[in-house]
N, C-alpha and C positions, 0 to 999 in steps of 0.2 A: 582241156574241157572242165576239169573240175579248177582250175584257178579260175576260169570265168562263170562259175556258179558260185563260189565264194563273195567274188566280185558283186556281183547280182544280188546276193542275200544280203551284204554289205549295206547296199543302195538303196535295200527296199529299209532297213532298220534304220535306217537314219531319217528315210524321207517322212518316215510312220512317226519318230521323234520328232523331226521340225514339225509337224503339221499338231503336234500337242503342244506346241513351245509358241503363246502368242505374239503378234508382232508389241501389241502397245501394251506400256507395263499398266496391271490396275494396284494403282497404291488407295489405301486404307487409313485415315488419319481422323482421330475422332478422342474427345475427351469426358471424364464423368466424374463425380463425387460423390461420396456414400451417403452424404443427406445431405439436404439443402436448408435444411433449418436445425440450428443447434445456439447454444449457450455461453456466453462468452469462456467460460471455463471448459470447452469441448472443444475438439480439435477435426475438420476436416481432412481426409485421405482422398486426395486427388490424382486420378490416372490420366492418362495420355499413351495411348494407342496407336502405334505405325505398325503395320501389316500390309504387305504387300512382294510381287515377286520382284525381289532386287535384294542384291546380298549387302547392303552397305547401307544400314541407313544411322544417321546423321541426330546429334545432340538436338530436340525442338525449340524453339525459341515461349519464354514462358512472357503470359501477358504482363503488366504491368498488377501488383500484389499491394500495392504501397499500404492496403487496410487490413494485412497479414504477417504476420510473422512465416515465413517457407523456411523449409527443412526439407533436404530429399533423402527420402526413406530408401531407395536405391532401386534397379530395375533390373529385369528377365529379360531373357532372349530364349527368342526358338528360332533355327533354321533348318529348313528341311527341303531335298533334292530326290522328285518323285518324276517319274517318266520323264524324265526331263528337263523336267521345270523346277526353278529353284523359286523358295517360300521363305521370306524373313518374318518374324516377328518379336516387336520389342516393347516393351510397356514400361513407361516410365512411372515413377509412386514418386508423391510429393507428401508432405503432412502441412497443411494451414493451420495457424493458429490464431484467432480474430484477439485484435486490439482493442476495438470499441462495440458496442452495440450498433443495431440498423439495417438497412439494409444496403446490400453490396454487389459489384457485377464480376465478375470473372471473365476474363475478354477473351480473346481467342491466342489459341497458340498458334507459333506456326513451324511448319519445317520445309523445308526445301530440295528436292532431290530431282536431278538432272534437269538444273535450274526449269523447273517447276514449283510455285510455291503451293503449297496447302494450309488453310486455315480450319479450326474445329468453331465449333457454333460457344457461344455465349453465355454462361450459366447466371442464375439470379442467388443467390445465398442471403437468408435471415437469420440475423445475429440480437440473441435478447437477454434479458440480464440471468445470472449466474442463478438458481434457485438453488443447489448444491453447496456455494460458500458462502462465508460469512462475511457480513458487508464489513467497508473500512470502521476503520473505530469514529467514533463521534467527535466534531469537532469541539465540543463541550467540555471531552474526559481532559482531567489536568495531570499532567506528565513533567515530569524535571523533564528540562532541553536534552536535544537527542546527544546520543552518546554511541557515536556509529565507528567504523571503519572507514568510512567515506570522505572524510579530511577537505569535506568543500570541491569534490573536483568529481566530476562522472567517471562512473566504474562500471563494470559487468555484475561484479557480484560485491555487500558487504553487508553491517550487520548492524543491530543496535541495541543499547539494553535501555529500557527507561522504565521507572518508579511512580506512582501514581503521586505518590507524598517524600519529602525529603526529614520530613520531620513528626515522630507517632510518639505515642504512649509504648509503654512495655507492654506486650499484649495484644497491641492492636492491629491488626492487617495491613502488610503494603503489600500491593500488588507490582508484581515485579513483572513486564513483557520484554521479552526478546523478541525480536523483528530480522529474519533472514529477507534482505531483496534479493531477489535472480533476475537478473537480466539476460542472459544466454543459457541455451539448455546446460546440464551437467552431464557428467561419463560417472553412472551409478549413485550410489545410495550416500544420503549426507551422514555424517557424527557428530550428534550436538553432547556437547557438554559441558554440565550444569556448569556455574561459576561455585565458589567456595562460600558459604550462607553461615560458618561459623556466628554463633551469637545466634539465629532463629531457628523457630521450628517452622517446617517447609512442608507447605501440600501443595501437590498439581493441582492446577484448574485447568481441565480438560474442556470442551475438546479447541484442538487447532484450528487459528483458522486463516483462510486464506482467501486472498484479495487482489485485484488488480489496482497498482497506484503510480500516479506519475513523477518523479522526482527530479526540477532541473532539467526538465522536458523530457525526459524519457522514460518510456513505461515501465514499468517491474511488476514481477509476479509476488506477491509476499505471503511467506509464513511465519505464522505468528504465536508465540508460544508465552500463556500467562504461569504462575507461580505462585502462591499465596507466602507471606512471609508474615510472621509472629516473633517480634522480637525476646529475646527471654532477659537481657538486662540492660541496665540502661547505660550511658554515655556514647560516643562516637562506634560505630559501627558500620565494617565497608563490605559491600556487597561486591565479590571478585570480579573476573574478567571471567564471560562468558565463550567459549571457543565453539566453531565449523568445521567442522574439516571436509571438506570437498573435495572431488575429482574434475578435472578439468579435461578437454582433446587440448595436445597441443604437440601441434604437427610439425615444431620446429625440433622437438628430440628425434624427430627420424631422419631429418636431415642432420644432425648434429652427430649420428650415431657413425661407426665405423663402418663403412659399405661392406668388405669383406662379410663383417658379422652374419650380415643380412642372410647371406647363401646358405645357415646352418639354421633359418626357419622360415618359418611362411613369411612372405616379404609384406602383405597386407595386415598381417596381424602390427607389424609397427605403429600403422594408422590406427590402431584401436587401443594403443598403451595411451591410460591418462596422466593427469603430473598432481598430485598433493596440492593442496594448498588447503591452509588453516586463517580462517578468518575470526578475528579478536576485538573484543569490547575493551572501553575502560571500564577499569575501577568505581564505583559508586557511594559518597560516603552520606549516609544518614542519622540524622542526629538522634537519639534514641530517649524520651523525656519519663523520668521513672514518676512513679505512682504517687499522689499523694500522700503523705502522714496524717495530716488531718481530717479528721472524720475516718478515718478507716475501722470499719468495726473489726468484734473480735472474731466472728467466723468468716472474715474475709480470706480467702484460697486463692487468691490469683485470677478470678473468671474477668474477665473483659469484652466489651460487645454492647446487645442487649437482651432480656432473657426474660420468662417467663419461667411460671414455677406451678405444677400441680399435683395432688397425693390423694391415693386411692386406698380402701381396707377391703378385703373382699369379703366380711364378716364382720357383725360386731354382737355377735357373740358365739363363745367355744366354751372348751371344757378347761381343766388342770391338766399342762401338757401337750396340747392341742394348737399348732400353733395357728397364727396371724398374718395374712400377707400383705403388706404394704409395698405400694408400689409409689416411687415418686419420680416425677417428668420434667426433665428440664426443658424448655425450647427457647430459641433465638439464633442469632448472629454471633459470633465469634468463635476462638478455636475450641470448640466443643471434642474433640480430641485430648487432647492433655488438661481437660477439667478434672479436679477433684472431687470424691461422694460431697454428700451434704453432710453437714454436720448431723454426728450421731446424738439418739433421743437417750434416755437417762429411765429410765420406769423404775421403780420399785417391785420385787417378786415378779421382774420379769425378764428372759434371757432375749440380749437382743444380738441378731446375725444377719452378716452380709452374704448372699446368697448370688450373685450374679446382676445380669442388666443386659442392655442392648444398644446399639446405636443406629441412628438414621440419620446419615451425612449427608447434603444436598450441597453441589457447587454451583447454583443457578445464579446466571450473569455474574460470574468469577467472584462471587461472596461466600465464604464458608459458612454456611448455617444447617440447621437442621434441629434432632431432638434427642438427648440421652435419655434412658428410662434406666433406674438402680431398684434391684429386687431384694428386700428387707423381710426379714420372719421374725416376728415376735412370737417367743414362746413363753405362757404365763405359768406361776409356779403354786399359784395361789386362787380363792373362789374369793371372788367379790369384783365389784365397779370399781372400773377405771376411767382416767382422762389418758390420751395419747396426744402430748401436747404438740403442738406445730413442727413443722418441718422447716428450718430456719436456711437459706441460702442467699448471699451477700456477691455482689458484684460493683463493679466500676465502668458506671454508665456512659460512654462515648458524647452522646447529644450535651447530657449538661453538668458532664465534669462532674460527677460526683456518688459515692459511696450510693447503694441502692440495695434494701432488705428487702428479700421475700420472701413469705412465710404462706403455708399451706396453714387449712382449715384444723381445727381440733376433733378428735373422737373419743364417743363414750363409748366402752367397752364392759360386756357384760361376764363374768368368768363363773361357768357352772364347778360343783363339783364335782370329780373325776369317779369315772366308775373301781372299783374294787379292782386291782391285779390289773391297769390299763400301765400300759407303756409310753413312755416320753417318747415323742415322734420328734425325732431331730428332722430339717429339712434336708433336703439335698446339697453339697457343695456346702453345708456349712462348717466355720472352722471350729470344732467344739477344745475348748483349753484340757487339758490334761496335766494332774499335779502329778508326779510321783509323791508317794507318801511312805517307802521301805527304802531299804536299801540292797541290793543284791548280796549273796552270798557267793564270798569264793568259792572256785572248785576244788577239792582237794585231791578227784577220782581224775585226774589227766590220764586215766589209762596207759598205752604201750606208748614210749616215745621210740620215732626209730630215727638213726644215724645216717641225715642225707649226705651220700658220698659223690665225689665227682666235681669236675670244674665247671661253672657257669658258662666258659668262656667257651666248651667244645659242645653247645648246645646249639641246639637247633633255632632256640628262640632268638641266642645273641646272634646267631650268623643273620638272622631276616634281618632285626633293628638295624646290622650295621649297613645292611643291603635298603635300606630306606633309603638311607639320603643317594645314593646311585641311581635308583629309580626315580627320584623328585629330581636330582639332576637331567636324566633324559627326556620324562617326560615334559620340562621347561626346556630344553633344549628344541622339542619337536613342537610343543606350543610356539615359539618364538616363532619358527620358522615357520610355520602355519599362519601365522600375522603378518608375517613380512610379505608372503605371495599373497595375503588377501590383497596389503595394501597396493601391489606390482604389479598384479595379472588380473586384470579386471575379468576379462572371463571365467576365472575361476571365482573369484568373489563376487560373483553372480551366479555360477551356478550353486554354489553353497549355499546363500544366502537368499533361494530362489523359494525353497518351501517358507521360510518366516516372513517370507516379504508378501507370497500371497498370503497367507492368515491372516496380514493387516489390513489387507487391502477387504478382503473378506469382512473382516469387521464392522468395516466404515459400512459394506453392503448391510448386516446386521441394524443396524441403526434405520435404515432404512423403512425397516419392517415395521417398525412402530409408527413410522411418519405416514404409513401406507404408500406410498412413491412408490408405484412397480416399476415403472417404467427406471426411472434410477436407480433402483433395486438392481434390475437383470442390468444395466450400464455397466452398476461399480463388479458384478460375478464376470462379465464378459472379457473386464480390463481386469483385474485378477488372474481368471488363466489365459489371455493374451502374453500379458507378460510374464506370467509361470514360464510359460514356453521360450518366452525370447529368453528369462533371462538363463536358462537350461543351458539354448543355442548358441548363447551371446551374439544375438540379432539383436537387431529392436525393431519390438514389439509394435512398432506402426507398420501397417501394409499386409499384414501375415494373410496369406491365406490359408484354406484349410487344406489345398493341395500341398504346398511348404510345409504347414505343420506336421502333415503324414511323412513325408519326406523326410524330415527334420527327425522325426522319432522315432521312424522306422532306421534310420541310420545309427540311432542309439541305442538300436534292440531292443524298444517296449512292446508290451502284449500289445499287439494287433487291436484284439477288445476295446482296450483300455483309450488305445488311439479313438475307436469309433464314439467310444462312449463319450471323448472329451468332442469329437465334432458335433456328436449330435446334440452336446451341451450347449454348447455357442453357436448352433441353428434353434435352440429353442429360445436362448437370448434376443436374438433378432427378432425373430418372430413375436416375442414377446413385447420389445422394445416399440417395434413399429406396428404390433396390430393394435387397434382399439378393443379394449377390454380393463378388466377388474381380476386382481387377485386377492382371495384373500390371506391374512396371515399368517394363517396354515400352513397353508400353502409356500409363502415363501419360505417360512422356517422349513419347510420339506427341503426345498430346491438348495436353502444353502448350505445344507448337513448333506444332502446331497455332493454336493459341490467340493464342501470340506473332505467329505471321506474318498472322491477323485486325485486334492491334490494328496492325500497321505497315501494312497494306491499309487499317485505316479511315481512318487517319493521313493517307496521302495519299491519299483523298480530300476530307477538309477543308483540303487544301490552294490 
């Protein structure tokens, strides 16, 4: 009796599951993009959607991209088995990156399961020009022939260095640009460095910039890096080999690798080791043409360019002792940096001092210019009228080759006499001379002398010294070795190198602020801590969501908080990005101090 109650109960449970298990599968196949209008320097994140009850479903076939650069940022799966019924879900993430401007169709995908096919609907995408970089250089600038890597033949990645002029005065500015092409993404962060500039003094011309160009039919991404160079003497002078050092994927060291190895670590991390490569300019040689002799006057200093010259008194008339403040302004073009004062005035009964000065450097459209100001006090020692004759400053004028004086206006100065028991007012920061006029007297009171006994040698202080060089050995021993994994383990030279990498990126949002661009503003904070995060995870940073991110951080132990407050940050992004509206600059200076004092919060917590 009770086996066929068993029986029974059996029959009823099963029958009660088939009638929740449908006969026909419903599959779910559908695609989407996070914007459908962006900039040729912005990158679409495209998903693709199967859902449905079947446990197995299948790679989709992608449309036709040929006006895209595709990269797949990798996919999720959920499967889930509830009264019965079994539930796939699997989402595919793409990254597009547009080639040209215009406008473009996204066709359909498709997939196929139990030879059924399904297609997703058809997106429209607008592509318009870059407003964030800086367009290619003009075809006007004159450049020495290129001096690349590239050896005539198509590459993935090389480099170039080229000079505005092959041939200057001492003095005179070349501008020196490097040129990195990319043509394939990179595995982490590039190292440029400088070439060897012996022979000039060297300013950055900030900022980078970057451009899409075709070379030999194929497109590149380029970064472009200027230089200012000031030769300091003259004849043949070579401007070094510029180097890259890049990180490449390349998938043939994991096949190359020892299989056994493999078993004694995550077998996917293989896929994520890059390989070095250093990419190299030639040599550059410039001929260097020294100054003329003739006509060179005598308070000629070296200034080169071209310059303006003007002096101010902020009084003309004081007491006995009371000093005078002259101000004089240099402005123009050249390296206003390593300029010399002007030549100093000469007065009779009157003490002259160099006091300070300021500078205002400008590097607009990669020309060094701007204005030095030198701060001068004249202090009078005597009552009567004076002349303060001219301020004399001498240069060598670029446009017509030749010696150029300029000289500030004259002042009459009136000098009262000084009151009874008044003090000589020295200026601030001036150097006043001091004579000795005695001579010290020996001591002859040396008091107690006492008898230091003991060896130096069982001291405390000689045992650290010799304990130095031990400690400078280890701790170069554990430096080394700290470079060597950065350059190895990319995910660790990524998550190291994850708080300075957003500050920069932070920056470029900084700049923003002045341009008013909100909308680019919250872009460059959102791609900031996007890839803070990836590069923590050693993910990357296309595709994240904010469920992953929680995931992601909550698995590394950060405050909870700190989690919510980086989501609600990059919900405020979006929302910003895509509502219509005005911020003002306040405001974003808030949002990116904000922002900033996040990534230092998250910082140390991964500490």
């Amino acid at each position: 009796m009770a086996k066929r109650f068993n029986i029974a109960i059996g029959l009823i449970i099963f029958l009660f599951c088939f009638q929740g298990y449908p006969v026909a599968k419903e599959i779910n196949f559908s695609a989407s993009v996070d914007k459908s209008e962006i900039s040729v320097d912005e990158e679409i994140n495209l998903n693709i959607l199967v859902s449905g009850d079947v446990g197995s479903i299948p790679q989709p076939k992608l449309p036709s991209l040929s006006d895209f650069e595709v990269y797949s940022s990798g996919r999720s799966q959920n499967i889930s088995f509830v009264n019965g019924r079994l539930s796939s879900s699997v989402s595919f993430n793409y990254v597009l990156v547009p080639k040209n401007k215009g406008q473009f169709t996204i066709g359909s995908a498709e997939v196929e399961i139990d030879n059924k096919a399904y297609r997703t609907q058809p997106m429209n995408i607008t592509v318009t020009d870059a407003p964030s970089v800086s367009q290619a250089p003009p075809a006007a600038e004159k450049e020495q022939p290129t001096n690349s890597s590239l050896k005539g033949k198509e590459t993935d990645l090389f480099v170039e260095t080229v000079v505005d002029k092959n041939k200057a005065y001492v003095g005179e500015q070349i501008t020196l640009t490097f040129r990195f092409y990319q043509g394939v993404r990179l595995f982490g962060n590039q190292e440029y460095s400088r070439p060897n500039l012996t022979g000039f003094w060297v300013e950055d011309l900030p900022p980078q910039r970057r451009y899409y160009k075709t070379v030999n039919g194929k497109q590149y991404f380029v970064t472009e890096v200027k230089t200012a160079l000031f030769p300091t003497t003259p004849g043949k002078q070579t401007i070094g080999s510029a180097n890259l050092k890049v990180t490449v994927e390349d998938l043939r060291d994991f096949f190359d690798t020892d299989p056994f190895s493999l078993l004694d670590r995550d077998m996917f991390s293989a896929f994520r080791q890059g390989k070095p490569k250093i990419l190299s300019t030639k040599p550059i040689d410039i001929e260097i043409i020294p100054l003329p002799q003739k006509g060179q006057p005598e308070t000629f200093k070296g200034a080169v360019g071209r310059f303006s010259l003007s002096a101010s008194l902020d009084k003309t008339q004081t007491e006995e002792g009371q000093p005078l403040n002259l101000k004089v302004k240099i402005s123009g073009q050249g390296n206003l940096m390593s300029m010399a004062e002007p030549e100093s005035i000469k007065i009779e009964d009157f003490r002259f001092y160099n006091v300070g000065g300021s500078k205002n450097i400008s590097k607009d459209n990669f020309t060094v210019q701007g204005s030095r100001t030198y701060d001068m006090s004249l202090v009078p020692q005597k009552a009567g009228k004076y002349n303060i004759p001219p301020i004399q400053f001498s240069y060598f004028d670029l446009a017509g080759k030749e010696y150029k004086i300029l000289q500030s206006q004259p002042f009459s100065v009136t000098v009262l006499p000084g009151k009874e028991g008044q003090v000589t007012v020295f200026p601030q920061n001036a150097e006043v001379e001091v004579k000795m006029k005695d001579i010290r007297y020996i001591k002859t009171d040396t008091g107690r002398l006492r008898n230091e006994e003991g060896n130096f040698c069982q001291t405390p202080l000689f045992i650290i010294i010799n304990l130095i060089p031990l400690v400078v050995l280890i701790a170069s021993l554990g430096y080394r070795r700290y470079q060597s994994r950065l350059e190895t383990d990319i995910g660790y030279a990524r998550l190291k190198r994850a708080g300075s990498s957003a500050k920069k990126r932070l920056a470029v949002a900084r700049k923003s602020i002045t341009g008013k661009d909100a909308k680019k503003f919250y872009s460059e904070i959102a791609k900031a801590l996007l890839q803070y995060v990836g590069d923590k995870t050693n993910r990357s940073a296309f595709g994240l969501t904010k469920d992953e991110i929680r995931s992601e951080l909550r698995e590394k132990n950060i405050n909870r908080q700190k989690i919510d407050e980086l989501a609600e940050f990059l919900d405020l992004c979006d929302y910003a990005r895509f509502t219509p509206g005005s911020s003002t600059p306040e405001e974003l200076a808030k949002t990116l101090k904000s922002a900033e004092k996040l990534i230092i919060d998250l910082e140390r917590e991964y500490v």
